[in-house]
C-alpha positions as a LaTeX table, in Angstrom:
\begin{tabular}{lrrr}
\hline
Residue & $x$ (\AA) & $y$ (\AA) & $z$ (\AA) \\
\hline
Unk1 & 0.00 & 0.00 & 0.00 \\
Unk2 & 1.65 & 3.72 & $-1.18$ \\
Unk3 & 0.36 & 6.86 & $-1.15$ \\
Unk4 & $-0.47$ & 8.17 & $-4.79$ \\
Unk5 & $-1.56$ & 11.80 & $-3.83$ \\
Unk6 & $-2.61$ & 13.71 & $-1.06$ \\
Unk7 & $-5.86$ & 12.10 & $-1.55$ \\
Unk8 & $-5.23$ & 8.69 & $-3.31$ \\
Unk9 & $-4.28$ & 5.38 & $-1.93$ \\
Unk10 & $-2.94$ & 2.79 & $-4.07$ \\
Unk11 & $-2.79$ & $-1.29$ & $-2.78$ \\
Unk12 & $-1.27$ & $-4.00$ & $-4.36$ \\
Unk13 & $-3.38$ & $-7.19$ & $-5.29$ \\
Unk14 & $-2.88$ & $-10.88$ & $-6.61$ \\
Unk15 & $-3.83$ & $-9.97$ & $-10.28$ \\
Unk16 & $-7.05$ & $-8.95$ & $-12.27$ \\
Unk17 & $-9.63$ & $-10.52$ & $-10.77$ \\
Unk18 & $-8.76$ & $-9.55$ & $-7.50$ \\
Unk19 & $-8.67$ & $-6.03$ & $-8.57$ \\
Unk20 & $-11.54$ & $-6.23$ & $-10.00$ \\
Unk21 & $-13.49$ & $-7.58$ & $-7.10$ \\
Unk22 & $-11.76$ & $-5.20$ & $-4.57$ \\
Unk23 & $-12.82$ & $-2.15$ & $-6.41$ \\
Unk24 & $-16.16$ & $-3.37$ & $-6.77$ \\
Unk25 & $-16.71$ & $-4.32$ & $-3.16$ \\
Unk26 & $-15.43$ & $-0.35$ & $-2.27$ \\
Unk27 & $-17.89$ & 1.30 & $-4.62$ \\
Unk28 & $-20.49$ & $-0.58$ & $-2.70$ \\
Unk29 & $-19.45$ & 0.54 & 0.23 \\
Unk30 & $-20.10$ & 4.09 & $-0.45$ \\
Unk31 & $-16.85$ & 5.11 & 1.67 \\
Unk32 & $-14.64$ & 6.32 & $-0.92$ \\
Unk33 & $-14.90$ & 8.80 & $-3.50$ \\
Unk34 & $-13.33$ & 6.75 & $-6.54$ \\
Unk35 & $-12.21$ & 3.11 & $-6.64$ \\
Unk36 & $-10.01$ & 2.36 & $-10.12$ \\
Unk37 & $-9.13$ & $-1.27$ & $-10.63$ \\
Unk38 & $-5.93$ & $-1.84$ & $-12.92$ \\
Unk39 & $-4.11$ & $-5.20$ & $-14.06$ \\
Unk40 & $-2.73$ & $-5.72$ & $-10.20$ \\
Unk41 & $-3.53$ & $-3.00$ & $-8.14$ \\
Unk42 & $-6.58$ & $-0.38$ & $-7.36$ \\
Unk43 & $-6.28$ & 2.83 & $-6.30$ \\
Unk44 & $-8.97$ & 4.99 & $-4.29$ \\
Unk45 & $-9.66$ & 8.48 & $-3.67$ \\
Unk46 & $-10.84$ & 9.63 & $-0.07$ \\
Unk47 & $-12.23$ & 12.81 & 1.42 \\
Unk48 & $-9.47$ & 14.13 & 3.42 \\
Unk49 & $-12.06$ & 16.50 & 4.69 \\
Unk50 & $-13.74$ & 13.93 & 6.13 \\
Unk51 & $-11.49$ & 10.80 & 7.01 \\
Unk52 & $-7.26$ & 11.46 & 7.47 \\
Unk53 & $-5.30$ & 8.89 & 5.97 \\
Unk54 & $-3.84$ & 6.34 & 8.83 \\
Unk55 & $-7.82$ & 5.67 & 8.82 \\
Unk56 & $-8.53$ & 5.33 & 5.51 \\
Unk57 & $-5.74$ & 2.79 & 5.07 \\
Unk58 & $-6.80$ & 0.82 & 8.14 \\
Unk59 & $-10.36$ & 0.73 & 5.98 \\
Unk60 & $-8.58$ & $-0.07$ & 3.04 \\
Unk61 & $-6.66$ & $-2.81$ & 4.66 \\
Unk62 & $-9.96$ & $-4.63$ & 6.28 \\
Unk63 & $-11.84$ & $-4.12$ & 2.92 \\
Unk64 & $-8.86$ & $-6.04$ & 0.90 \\
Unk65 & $-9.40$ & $-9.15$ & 3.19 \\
Unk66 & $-11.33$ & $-12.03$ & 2.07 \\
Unk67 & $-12.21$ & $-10.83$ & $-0.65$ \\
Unk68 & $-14.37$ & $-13.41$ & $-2.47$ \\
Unk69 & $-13.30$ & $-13.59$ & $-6.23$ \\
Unk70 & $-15.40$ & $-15.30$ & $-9.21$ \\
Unk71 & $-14.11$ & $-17.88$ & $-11.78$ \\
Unk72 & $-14.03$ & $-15.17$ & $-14.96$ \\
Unk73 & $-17.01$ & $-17.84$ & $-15.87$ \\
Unk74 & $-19.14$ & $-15.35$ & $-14.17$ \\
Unk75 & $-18.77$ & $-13.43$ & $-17.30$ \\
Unk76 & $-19.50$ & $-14.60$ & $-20.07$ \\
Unk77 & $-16.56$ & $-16.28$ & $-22.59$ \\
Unk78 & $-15.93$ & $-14.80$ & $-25.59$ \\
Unk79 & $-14.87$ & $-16.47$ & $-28.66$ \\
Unk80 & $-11.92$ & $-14.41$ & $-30.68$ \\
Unk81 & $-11.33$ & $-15.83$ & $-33.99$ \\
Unk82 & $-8.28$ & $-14.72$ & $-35.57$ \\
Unk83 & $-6.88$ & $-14.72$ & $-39.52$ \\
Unk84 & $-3.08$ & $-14.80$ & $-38.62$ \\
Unk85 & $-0.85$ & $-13.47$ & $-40.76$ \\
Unk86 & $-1.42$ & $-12.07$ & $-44.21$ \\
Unk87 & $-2.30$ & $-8.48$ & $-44.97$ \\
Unk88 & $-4.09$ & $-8.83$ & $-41.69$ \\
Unk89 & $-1.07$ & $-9.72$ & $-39.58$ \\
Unk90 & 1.87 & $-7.81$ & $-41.69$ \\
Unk91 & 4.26 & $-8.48$ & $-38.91$ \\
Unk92 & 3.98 & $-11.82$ & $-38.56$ \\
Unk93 & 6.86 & $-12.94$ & $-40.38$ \\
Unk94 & 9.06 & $-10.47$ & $-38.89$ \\
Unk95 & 7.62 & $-11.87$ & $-35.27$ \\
Unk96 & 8.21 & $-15.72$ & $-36.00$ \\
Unk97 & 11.61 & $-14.51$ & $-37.42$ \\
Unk98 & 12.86 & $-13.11$ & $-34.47$ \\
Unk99 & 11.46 & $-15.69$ & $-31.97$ \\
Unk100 & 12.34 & $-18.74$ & $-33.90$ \\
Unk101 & 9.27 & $-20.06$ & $-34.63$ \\
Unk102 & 7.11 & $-21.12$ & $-37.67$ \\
Unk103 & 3.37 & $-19.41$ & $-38.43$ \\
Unk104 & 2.19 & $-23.20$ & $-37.36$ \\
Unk105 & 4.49 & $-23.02$ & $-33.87$ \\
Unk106 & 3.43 & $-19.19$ & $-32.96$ \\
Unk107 & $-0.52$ & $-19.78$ & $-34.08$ \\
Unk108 & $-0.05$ & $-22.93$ & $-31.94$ \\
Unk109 & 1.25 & $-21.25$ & $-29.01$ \\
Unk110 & $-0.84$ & $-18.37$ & $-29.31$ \\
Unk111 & $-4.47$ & $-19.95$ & $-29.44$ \\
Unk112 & $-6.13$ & $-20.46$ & $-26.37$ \\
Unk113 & $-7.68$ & $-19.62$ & $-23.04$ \\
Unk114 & $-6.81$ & $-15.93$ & $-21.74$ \\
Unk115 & $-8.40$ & $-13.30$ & $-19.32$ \\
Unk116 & $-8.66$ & $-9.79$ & $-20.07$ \\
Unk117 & $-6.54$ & $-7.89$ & $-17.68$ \\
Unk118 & $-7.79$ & $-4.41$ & $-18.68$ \\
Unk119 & $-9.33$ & $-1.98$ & $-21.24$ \\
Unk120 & $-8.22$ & 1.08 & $-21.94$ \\
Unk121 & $-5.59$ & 3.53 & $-24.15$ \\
Unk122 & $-8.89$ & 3.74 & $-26.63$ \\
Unk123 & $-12.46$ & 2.74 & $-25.52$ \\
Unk124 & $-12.91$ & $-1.34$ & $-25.87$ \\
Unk125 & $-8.73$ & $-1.79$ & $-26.61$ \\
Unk126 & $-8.13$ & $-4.87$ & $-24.64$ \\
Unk127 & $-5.29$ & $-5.57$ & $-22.87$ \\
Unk128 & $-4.57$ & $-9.76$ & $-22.17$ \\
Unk129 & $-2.33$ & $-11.20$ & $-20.32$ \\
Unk130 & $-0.87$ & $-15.07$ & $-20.03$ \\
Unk131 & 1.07 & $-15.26$ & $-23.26$ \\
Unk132 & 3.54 & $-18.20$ & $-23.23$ \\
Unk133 & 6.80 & $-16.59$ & $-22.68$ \\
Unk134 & 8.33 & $-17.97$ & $-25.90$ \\
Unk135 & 5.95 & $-15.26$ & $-27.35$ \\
Unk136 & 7.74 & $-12.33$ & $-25.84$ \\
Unk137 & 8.27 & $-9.65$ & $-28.25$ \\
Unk138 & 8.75 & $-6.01$ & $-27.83$ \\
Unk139 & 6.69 & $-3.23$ & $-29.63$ \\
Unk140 & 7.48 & $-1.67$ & $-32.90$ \\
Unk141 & 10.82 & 0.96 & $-32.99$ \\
Unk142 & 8.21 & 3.13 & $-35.16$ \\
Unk143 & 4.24 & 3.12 & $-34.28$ \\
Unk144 & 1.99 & 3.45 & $-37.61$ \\
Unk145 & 0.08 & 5.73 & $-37.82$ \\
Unk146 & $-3.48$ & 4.10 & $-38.64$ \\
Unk147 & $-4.21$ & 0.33 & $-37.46$ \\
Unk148 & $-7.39$ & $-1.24$ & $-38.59$ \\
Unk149 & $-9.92$ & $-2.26$ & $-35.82$ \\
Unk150 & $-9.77$ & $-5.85$ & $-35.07$ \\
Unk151 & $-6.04$ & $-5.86$ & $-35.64$ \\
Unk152 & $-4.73$ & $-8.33$ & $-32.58$ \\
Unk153 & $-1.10$ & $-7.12$ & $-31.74$ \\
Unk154 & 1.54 & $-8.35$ & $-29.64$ \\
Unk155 & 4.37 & $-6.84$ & $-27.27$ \\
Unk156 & 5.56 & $-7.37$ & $-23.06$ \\
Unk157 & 4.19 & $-10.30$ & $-23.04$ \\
Unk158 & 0.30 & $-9.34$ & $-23.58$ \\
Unk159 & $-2.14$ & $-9.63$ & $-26.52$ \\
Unk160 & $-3.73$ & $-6.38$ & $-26.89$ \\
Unk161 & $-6.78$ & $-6.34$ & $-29.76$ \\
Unk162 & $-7.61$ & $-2.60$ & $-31.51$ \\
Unk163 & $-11.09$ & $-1.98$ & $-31.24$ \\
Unk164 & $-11.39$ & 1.23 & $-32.97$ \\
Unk165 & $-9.03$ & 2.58 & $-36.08$ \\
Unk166 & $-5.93$ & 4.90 & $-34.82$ \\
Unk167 & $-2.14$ & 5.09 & $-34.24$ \\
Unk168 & $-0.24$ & 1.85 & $-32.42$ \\
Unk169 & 2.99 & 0.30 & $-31.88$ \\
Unk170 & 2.25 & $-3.06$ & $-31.17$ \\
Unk171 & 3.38 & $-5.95$ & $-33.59$ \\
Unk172 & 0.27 & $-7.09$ & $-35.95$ \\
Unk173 & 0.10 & $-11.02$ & $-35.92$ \\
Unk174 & $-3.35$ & $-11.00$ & $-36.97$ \\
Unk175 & $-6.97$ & $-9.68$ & $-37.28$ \\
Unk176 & $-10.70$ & $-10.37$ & $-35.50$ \\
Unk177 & $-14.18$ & $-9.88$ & $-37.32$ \\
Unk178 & $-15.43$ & $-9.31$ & $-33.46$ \\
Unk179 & $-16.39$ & $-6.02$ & $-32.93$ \\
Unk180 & $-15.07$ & $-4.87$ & $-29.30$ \\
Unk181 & $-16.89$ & $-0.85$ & $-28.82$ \\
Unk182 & $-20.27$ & $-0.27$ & $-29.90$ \\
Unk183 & $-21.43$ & 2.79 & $-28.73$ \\
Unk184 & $-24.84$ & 2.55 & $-30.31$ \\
Unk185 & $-25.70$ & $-0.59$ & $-27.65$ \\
Unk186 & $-26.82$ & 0.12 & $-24.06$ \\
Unk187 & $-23.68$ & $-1.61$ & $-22.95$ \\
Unk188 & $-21.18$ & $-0.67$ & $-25.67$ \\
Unk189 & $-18.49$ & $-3.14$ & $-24.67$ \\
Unk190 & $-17.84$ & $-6.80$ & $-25.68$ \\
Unk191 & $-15.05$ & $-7.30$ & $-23.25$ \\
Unk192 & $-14.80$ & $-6.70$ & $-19.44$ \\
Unk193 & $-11.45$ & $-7.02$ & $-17.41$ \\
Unk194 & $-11.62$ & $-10.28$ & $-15.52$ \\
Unk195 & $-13.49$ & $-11.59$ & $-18.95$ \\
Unk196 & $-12.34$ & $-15.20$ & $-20.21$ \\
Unk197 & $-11.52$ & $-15.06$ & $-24.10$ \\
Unk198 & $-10.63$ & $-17.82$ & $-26.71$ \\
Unk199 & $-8.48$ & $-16.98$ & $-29.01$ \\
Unk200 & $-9.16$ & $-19.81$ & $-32.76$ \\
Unk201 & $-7.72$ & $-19.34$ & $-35.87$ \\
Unk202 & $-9.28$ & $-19.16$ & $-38.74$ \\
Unk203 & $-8.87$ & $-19.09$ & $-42.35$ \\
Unk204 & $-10.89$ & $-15.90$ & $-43.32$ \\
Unk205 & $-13.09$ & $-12.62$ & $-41.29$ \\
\hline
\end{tabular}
């Protein structure tokens, strides 16, 4: 637990989910102004007016124990199928190139059960974490400046899928048809952090 401001508290958790259910559990509570779950930590704002700090971290502290956290099957899973490689995933070859691997080793490796850490950098853009660690790559010396929504890119040991057209840095091994941001729809998301996701390949969008 570290301060983060004069008014902001930041604690440390096991990973996602726990964050996720943390944050939850103090928005509930009504106690603090602002609860912000990240990939492994949550940070909450207090009223200094009203509560000094020693006492909001004691709170803090007896909220972050036992804190009760689902399977990721309480969301629902989401199917991600991929075209790998191609004009879709233009960096592909580069990728396999500098890792060692074959399109059939990396699509191999990179199918599979993952959970969404967090979204964020542009509404919907998911950030997933659990790559195998022969997939570790780092992002692009030069970011482009338009990627295609749907592009799946990958860099630090994440997955991270664009849902909306715009500038990125991340290596392009592929492409989705799934649409992840929707504004139109009462809940405009596809993907939640704490979400279960399956990446498949597939031959075409």
């Amino acid at each position: 637990m570290q301060s983060a401001g004069d008014d902001l508290i930041s604690i440390s958790v096991a990973d996602t989910r726990h964050a996720q259910a943390l944050a939850s559990r103090l928005r509930l509570s009504g106690d603090w102004i602002e609860a912000v779950a990240g990939i492994d930590s949550v940070v909450v704002r207090f009223d200094i007016a009203r509560v000094d700090r020693t006492d909001a971290e004691h709170r803090l502290r007896e909220a972050s124990s036992n804190i009760q956290v689902g399977s990721g099957q309480d969301l629902a899973v989401v199917e991600i199928p991929i075209v790998y490689g191609g004009d879709f995933g233009p960096d592909l070859p580069s990728v396999c190139e500098k890792l060692g691997l074959s399109k059939e080793q990396f699509v191999a490796l990179h199918t599979g059960e993952y959970t969404v850490d967090m979204l964020g950098f542009i509404p919907g853009f998911a950030y997933i974490g659990g790559l195998d660690e022969r997939l570790t790559i780092g992002r692009l010396a030069e970011p482009r400046q338009h990627v295609p929504a749907g592009s799946i890119g990958i860099a630090g040991g994440r997955t991270g899928i664009y849902s909306l057209p715009g500038p990125g840095g991340w290596p392009l091994i592929g492409r989705t048809s799934r649409k992840l941001f929707d504004p139109t729809l009462d809940e405009p998301f596809t993907l939640a952090a704490g979400a279960t996701v399956v990446f498949t390949a597939v031959n075409k969008l």
